[in-house]
LUMLO-863357 format. One record per atom (N, C-alpha, C): residue in three letters; x, y, z. Coordinates in steps of 0.05 Angstrom, whole numbers, plus 32768, in hexadecimal, padded with zeros to 4 digits. Atoms other than C-alpha are relative to their C-alpha. Last residue first. Example, Ala and Ser with C-alpha at 12.3 -4.5 7.8 and 13.67 -1.06 7.14 Angstrom:
2
SER7FF07FE87FFF/SER81117FEB808F/SER7FF18016800E/ALA80127FE88000/ALA80F67FA6809C/ALA801280188000/
//
This chain:
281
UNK7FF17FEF8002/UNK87718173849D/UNK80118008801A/UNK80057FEA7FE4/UNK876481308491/UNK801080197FF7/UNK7FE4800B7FF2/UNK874E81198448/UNK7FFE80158018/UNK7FF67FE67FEE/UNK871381138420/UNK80127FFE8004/UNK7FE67FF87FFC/UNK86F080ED83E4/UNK8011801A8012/UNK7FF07FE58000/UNK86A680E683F4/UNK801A7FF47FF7/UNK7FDE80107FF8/UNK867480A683F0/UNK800980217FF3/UNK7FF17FE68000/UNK862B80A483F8/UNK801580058002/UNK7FF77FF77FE4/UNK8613806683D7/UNK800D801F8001/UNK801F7FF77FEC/UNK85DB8064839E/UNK80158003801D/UNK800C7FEA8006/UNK861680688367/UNK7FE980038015/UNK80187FFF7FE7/UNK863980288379/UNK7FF9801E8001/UNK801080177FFA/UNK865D80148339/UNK7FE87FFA800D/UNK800D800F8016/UNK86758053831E/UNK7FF87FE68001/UNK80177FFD800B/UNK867680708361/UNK7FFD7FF57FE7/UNK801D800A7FF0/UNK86AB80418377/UNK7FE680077FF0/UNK80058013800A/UNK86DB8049833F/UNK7FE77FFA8008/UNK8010800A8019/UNK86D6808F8342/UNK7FF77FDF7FFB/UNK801D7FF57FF7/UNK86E38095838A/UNK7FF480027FEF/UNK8008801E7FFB/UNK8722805E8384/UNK7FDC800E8004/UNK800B801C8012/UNK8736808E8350/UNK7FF37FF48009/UNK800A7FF48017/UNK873B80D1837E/UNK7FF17FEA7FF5/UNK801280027FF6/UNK875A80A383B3/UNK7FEC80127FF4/UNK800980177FF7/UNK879080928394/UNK7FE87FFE8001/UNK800780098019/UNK879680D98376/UNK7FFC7FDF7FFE/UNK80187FF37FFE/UNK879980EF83C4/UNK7FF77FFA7FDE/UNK7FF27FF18013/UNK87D080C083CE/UNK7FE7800E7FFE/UNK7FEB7FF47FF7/UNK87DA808A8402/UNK8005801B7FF5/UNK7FEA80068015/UNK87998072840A/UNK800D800E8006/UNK7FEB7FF17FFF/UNK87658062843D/UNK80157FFF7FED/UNK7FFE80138011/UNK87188048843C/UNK801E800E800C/UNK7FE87FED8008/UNK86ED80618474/UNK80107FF37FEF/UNK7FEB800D8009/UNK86A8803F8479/UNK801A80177FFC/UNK7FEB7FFD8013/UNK866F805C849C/UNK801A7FF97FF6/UNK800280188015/UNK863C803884BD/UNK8016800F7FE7/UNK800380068023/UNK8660803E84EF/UNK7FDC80168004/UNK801380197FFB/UNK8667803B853E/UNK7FF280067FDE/UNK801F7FFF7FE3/UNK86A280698539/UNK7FF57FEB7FF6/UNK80027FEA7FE9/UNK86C1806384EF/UNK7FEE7FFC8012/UNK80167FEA7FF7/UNK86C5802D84C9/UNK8002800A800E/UNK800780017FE5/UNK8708800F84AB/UNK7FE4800B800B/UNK80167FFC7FF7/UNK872280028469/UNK7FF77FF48017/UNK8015800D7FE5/UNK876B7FF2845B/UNK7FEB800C7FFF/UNK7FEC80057FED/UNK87A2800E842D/UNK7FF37FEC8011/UNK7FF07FF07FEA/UNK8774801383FA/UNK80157FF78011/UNK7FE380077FF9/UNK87607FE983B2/UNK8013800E801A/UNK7FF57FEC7FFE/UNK871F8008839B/UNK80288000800C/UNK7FF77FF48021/UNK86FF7FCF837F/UNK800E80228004/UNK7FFD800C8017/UNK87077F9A83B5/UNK8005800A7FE4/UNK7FE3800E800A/UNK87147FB983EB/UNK80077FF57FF0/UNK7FEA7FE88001/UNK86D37FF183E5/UNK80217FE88002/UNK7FFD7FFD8011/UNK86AD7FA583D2/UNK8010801B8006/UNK7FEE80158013/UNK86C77F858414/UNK7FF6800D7FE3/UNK7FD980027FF7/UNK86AE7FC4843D/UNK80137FE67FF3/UNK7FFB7FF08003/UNK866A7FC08422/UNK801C800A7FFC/UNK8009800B8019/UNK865F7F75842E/UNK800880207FF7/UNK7FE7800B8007/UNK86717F84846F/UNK800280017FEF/UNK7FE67FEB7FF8/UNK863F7FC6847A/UNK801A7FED7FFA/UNK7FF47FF28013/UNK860C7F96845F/UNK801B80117FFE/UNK7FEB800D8010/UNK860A7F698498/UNK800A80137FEA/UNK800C7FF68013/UNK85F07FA184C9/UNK80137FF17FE5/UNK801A7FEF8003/UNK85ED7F7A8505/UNK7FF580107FF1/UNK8018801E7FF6/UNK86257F4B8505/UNK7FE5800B8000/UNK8006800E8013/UNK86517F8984DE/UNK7FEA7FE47FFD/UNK80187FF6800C/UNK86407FB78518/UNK7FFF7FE37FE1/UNK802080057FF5/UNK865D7F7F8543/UNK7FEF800F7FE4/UNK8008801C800E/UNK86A37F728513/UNK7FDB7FFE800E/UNK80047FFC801D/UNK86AD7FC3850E/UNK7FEE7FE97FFA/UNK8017800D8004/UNK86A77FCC855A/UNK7FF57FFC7FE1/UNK8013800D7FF7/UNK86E87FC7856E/UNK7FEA7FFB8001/UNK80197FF07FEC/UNK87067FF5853C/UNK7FF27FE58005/UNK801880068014/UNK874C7FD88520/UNK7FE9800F800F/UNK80147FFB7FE3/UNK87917FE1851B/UNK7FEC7FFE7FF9/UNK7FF680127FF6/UNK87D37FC084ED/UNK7FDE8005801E/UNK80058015800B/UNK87B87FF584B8/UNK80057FE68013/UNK801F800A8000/UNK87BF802A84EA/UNK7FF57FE87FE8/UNK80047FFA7FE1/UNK880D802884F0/UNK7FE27FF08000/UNK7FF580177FF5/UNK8815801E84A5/UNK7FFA7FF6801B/UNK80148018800D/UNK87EC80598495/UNK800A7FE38007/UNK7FEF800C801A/UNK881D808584C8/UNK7FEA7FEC7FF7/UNK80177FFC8018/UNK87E980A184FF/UNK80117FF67FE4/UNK8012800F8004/UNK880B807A8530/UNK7FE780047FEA/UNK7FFA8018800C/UNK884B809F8523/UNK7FE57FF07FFB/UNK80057FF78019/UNK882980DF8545/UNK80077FE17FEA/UNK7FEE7FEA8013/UNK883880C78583/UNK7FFC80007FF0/UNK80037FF8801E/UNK880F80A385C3/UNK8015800E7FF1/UNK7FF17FF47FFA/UNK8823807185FF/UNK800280157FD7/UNK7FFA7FF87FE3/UNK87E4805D8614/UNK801E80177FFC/UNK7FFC7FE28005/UNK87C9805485D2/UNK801380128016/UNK7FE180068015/UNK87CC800585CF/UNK8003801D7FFB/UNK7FFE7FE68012/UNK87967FF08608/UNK801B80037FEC/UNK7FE47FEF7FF9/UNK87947FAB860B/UNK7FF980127FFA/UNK7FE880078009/UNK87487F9585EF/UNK80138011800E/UNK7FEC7FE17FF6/UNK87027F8F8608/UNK80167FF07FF0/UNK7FE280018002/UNK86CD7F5185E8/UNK800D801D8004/UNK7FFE80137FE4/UNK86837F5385FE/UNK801C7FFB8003/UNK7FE580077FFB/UNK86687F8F85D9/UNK800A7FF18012/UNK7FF780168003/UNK86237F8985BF/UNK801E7FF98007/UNK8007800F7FED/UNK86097FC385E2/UNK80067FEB7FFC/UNK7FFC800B7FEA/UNK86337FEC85C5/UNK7FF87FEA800F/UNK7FE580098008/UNK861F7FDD857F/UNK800D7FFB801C/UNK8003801E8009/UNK85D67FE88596/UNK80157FF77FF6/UNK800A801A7FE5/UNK85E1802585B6/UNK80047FE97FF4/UNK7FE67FFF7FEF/UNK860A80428577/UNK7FFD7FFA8016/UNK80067FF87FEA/UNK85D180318548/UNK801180008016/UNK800180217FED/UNK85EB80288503/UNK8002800D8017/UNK7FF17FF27FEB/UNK85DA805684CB/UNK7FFC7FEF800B/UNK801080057FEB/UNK85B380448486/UNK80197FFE801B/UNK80197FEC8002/UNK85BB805A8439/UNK7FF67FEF801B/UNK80128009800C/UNK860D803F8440/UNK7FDF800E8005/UNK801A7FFF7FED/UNK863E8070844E/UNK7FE87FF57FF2/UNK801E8008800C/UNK86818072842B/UNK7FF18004800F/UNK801E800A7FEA/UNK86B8809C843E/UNK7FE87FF87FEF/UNK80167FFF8017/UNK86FF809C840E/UNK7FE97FF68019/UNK801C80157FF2/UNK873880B2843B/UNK7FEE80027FEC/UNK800F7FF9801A/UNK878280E08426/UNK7FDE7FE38008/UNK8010801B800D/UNK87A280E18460/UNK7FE9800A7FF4/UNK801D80028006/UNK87C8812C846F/UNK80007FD87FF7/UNK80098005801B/UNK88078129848D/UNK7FEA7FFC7FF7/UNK7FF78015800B/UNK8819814484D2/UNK7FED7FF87FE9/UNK7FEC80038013/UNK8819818D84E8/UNK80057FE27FF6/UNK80037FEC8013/UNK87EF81858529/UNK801A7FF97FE9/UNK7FEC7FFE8019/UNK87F481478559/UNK7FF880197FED/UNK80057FF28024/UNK87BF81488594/UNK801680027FFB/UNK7FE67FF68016/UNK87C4811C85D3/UNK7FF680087FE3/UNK7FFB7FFD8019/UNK8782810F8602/UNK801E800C7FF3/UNK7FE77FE5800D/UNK878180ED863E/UNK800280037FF0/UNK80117FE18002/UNK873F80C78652/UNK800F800E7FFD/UNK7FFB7FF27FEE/UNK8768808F866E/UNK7FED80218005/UNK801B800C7FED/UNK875A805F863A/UNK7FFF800C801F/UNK7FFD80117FF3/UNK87788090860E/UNK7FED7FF4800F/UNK800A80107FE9/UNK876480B785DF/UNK80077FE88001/UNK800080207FFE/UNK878B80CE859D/UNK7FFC8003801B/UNK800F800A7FE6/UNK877D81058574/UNK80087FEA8007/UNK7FFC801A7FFD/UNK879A81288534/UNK80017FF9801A/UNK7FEC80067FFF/UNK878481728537/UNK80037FDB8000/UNK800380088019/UNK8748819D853E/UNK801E7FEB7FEE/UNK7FDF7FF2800A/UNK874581B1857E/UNK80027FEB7FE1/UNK7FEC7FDF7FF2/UNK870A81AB85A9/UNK800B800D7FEC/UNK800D7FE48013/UNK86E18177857A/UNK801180158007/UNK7FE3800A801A/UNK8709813785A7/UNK7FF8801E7FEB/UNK7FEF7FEF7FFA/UNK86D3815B85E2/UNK80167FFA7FEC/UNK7FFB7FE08002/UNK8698814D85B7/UNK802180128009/UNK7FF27FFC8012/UNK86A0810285B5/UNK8006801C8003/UNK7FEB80077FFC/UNK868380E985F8/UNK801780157FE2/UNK7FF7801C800C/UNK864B811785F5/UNK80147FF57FFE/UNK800980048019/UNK862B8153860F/UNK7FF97FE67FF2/UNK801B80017FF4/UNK8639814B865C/UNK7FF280027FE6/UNK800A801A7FFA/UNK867E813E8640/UNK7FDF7FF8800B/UNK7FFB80078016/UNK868B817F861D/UNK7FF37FDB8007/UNK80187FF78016/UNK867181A5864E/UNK80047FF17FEC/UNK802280107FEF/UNK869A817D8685/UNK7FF3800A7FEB/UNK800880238000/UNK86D4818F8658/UNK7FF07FF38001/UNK80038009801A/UNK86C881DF8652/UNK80007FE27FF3/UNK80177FFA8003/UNK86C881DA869A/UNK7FFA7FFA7FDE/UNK8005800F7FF8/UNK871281BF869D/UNK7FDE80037FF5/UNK7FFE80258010/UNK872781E9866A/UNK7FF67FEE8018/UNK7FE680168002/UNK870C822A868E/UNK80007FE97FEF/UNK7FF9800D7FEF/UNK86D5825A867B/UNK801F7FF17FFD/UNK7FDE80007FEE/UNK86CA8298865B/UNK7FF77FE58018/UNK7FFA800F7FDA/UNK868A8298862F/UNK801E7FFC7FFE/UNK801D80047FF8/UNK868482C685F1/UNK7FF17FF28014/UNK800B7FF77FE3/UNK86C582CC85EC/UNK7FEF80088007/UNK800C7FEB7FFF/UNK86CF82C185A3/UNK7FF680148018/UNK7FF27FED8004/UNK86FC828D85AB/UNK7FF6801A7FF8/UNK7FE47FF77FF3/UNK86D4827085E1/UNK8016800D7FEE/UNK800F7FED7FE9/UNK8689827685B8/UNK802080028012/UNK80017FE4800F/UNK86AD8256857C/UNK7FF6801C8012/UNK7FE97FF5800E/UNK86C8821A8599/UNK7FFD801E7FFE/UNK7FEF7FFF7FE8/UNK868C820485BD/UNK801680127FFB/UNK80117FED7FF6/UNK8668820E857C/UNK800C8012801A/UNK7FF47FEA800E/UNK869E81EA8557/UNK7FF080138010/UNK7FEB7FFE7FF9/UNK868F81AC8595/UNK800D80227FEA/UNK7FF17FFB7FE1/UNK864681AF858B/UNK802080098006/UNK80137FE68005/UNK864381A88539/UNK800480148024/UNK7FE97FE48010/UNK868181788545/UNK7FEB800B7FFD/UNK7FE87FF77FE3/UNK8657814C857B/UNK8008801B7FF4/UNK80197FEB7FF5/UNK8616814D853C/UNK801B8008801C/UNK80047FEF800F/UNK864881338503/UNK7FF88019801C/UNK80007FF47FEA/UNK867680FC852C/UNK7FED80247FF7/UNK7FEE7FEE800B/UNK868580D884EC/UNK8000801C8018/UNK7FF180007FEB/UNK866680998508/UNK801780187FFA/UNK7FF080098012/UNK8633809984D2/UNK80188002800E/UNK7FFB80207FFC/UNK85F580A184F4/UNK80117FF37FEF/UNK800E80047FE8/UNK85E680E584D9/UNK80097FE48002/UNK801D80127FF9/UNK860B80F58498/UNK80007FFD801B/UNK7FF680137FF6/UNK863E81378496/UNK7FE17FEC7FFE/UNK7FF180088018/UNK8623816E8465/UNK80107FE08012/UNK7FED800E7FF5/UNK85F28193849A/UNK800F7FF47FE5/UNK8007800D8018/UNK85DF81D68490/UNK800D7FEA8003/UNK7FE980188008/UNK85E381F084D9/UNK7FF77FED7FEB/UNK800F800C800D/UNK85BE823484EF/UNK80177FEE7FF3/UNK7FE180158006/UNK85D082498534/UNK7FEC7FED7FE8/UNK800A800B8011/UNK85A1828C854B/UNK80177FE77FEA/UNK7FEF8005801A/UNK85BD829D858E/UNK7FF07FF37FE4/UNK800C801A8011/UNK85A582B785D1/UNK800C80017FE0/UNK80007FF38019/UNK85D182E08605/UNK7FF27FEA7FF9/UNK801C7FFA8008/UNK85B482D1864C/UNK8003800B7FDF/UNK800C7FE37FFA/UNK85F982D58660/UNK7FF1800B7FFA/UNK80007FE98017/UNK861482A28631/UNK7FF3801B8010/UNK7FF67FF37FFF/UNK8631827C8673/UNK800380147FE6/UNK7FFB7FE1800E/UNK860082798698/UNK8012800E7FF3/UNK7FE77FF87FED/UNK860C822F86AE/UNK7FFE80257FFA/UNK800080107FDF/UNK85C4821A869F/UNK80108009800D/UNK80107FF87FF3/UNK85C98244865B/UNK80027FF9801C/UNK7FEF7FDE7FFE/UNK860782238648/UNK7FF68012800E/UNK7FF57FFE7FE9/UNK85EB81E58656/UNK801380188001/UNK8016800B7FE9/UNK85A581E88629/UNK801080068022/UNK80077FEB7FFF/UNK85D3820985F3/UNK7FEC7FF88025/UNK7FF67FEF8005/UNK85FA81C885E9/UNK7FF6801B800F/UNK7FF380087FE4/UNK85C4819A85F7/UNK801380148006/UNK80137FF77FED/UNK85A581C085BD/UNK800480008019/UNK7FF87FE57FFB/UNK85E681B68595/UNK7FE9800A8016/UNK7FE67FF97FF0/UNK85EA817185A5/UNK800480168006/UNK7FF180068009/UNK859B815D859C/UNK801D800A8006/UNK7FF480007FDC/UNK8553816185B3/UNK80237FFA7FF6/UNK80067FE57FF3/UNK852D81768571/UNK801180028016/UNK801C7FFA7FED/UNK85418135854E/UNK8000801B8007/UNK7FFA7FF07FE6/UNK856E81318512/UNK7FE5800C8019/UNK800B80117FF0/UNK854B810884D9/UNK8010800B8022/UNK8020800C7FFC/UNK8544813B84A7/UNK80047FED8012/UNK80077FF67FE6/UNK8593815B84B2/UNK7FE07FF88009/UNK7FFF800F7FED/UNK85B1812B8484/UNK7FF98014801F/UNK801780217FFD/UNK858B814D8448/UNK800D7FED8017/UNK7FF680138008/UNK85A18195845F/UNK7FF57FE17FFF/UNK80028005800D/UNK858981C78495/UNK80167FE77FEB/UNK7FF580158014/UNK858B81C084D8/UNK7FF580067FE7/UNK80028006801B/UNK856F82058500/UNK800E7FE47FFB/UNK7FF380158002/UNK857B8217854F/UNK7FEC7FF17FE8/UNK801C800D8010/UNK85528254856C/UNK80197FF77FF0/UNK7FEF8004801D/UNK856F826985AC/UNK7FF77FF07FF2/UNK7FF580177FFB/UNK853D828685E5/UNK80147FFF7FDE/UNK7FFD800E7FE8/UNK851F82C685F8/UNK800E7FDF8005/UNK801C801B8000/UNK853682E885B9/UNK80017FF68019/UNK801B7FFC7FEA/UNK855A831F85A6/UNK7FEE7FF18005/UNK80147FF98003/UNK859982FA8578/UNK7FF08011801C/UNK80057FEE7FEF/UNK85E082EF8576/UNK7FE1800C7FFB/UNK80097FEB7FFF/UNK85EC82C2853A/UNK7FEF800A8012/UNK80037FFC7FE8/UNK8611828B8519/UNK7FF4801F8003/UNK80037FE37FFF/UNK8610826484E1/UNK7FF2800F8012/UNK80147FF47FE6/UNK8626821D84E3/UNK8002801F7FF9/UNK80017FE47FF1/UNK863F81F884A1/UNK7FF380048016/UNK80177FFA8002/UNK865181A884A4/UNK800880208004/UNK800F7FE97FDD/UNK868E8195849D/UNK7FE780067FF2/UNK802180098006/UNK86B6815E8467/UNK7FF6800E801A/UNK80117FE9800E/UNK87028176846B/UNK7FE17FFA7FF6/UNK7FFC7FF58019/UNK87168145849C/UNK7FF580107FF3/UNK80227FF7800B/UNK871F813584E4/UNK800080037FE5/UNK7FF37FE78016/UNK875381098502/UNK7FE380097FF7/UNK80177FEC800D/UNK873C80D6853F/UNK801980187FED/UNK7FE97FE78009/UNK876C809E8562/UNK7FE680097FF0/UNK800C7FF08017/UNK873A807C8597/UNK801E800F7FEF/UNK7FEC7FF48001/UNK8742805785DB/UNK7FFC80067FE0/UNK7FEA80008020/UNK8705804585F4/UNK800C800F8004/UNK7FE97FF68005/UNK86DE80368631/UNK80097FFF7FED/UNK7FEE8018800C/UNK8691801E862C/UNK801F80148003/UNK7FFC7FFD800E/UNK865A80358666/UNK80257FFB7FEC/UNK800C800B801D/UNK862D801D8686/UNK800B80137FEA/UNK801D7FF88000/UNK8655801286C4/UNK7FF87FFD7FE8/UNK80007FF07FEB/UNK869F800F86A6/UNK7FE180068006/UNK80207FE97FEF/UNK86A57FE68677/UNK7FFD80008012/UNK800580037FE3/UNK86F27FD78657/UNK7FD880057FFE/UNK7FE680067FEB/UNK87247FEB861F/UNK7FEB7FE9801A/UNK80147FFF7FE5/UNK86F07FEC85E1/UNK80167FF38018/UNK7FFF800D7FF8/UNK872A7FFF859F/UNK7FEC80008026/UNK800F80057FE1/UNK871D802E8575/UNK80027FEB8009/UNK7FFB80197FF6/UNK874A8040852F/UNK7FED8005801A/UNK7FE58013800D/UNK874D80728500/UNK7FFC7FE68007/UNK7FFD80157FE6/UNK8700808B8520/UNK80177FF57FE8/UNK7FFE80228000/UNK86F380C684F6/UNK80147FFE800C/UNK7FEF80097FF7/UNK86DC811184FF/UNK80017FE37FF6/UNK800380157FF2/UNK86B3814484D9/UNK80187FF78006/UNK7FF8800B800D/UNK86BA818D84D7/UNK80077FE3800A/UNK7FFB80177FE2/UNK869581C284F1/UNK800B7FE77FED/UNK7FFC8019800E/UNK86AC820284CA/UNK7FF57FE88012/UNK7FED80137FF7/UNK8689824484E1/UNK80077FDE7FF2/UNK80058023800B/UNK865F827484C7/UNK801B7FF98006/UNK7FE5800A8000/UNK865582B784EA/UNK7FF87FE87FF6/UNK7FF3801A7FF2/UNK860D82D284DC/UNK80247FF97FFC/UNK7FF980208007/UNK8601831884D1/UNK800A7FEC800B/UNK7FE7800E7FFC/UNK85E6834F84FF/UNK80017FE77FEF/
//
């Protein structure tokens, strides 16, 4: 039997704002789009007493053994609901690790995906939630592949059919620890998602917004500012923002030949960083 290959495809943080804490842990309200930058998975129904779970790729070397997709398989199993089927899931990775691009949720969440439209487990949407949340906060925004916006309520709204943004991603040669960002959070803000619509993804819209933890990771990984003032400086965008709890930078233009140039200009200066030209799909 050959492998199925599947798309997993990363996500970014437009905007985040920290609503609240709750016990130990932080509330947000979030707009999320995904873009054409995925990692492969390749899938496959095997004879085996257990499921054998591959990374390849150069941002797959520091991925632990204990991880989303494993967790993944760990609670599927528990709940029975592959039916003692086992699976061989090999995932080349192409997203960076510790780059707030949500790489290892979306490996989990397409997986999720791919085993219910294939009906390979039958459960409900509610259940399919808890699985998603006993994973990781992010995984369940992965569902559906669409323009996103969480509330501080935990309600999600998806948009389809609206305009591609054209994005330039940097990523400096070091990741920022997403405990240790939280843990520095001492300032909440209004929520401002509450009442959601597609409008808010307008560039104008999100240029006026910001991610609450841009100014901590920046107190702790100075470079990442110093980063983000030279992408404004010689690439000229709409705005630059980092995604999730960084260390990745999102840049934004209005034109996909905008943002073509500002990906030449860059690398011809800064050739040791990792930096893409993408856009959502």
């Amino acid at each position: 039997m050959s492998h199925n290959k599947i798309k997993s495809y990363a996500k970014i943080n437009l905007a985040l704002n920290v609503i609240k804490k709750s016990y130990s842990m932080h509330k947000i309200e979030t707009l999320v789009a995904f873009i054409d930058l995925y990692d492969e998975i390749y899938i496959k129904k095997i004879h085996s007493k257990k499921n054998i779970i591959s990374f390849l790729g150069e941002p797959a070397k520091n991925i632990p053994k204990k991880n989303t997709v494993t967790k993944l398989f760990n609670i599927l199993d528990k709940r029975k609901l592959l039916k003692n089927q086992k699976f061989e899931i090999k995932i080349i990775k192409k997203i960076p690790i510790q780059a707030g691009l949500g790489g290892g949720s979306m490996n989990a969440a397409s997986i999720l995906r791919y085993f219910v439209k294939k009906e390979i487990i039958k459960t409900s949407k509610d259940e399919l939630e808890k699985i998603s949340k006993l994973i990781g906060s992010d995984v369940i925004l992965g569902l559906d592949l669409k323009y996103t916006i969480l509330n501080q309520k935990n309600s999600i709204k998806r948009f389809s059919k609206y305009k591609k943004i054209h994005v330039l991603i940097v990523k400096p040669n070091f990741g920022c620890s997403t405990k240790l960002i939280y843990s520095k959070v001492k300032n909440f803000v209004k929520p401002k998602f509450d009442s959601p619509n597609k409008r808010l993804f307008d560039l104008d819209s999100l240029a006026k917004m910001q991610n609450s933890l841009e100014q901590i990771a920046f107190s702790n990984y100075p470079k990442l500012k110093i980063l983000k003032i030279l992408i404004e400086k010689f690439t000229k965008p709409v705005f630059v923002r980092m995604t999730g709890s960084g260390s990745a930078l999102v840049a934004y233009y209005k034109s996909k030949k905008i943002c073509e140039n500002a990906k030449k200009k860059f690398n011809k200066r800064y050739r040791n960083y990792w930096c893409i030209a993408s856009k959502t799909i």
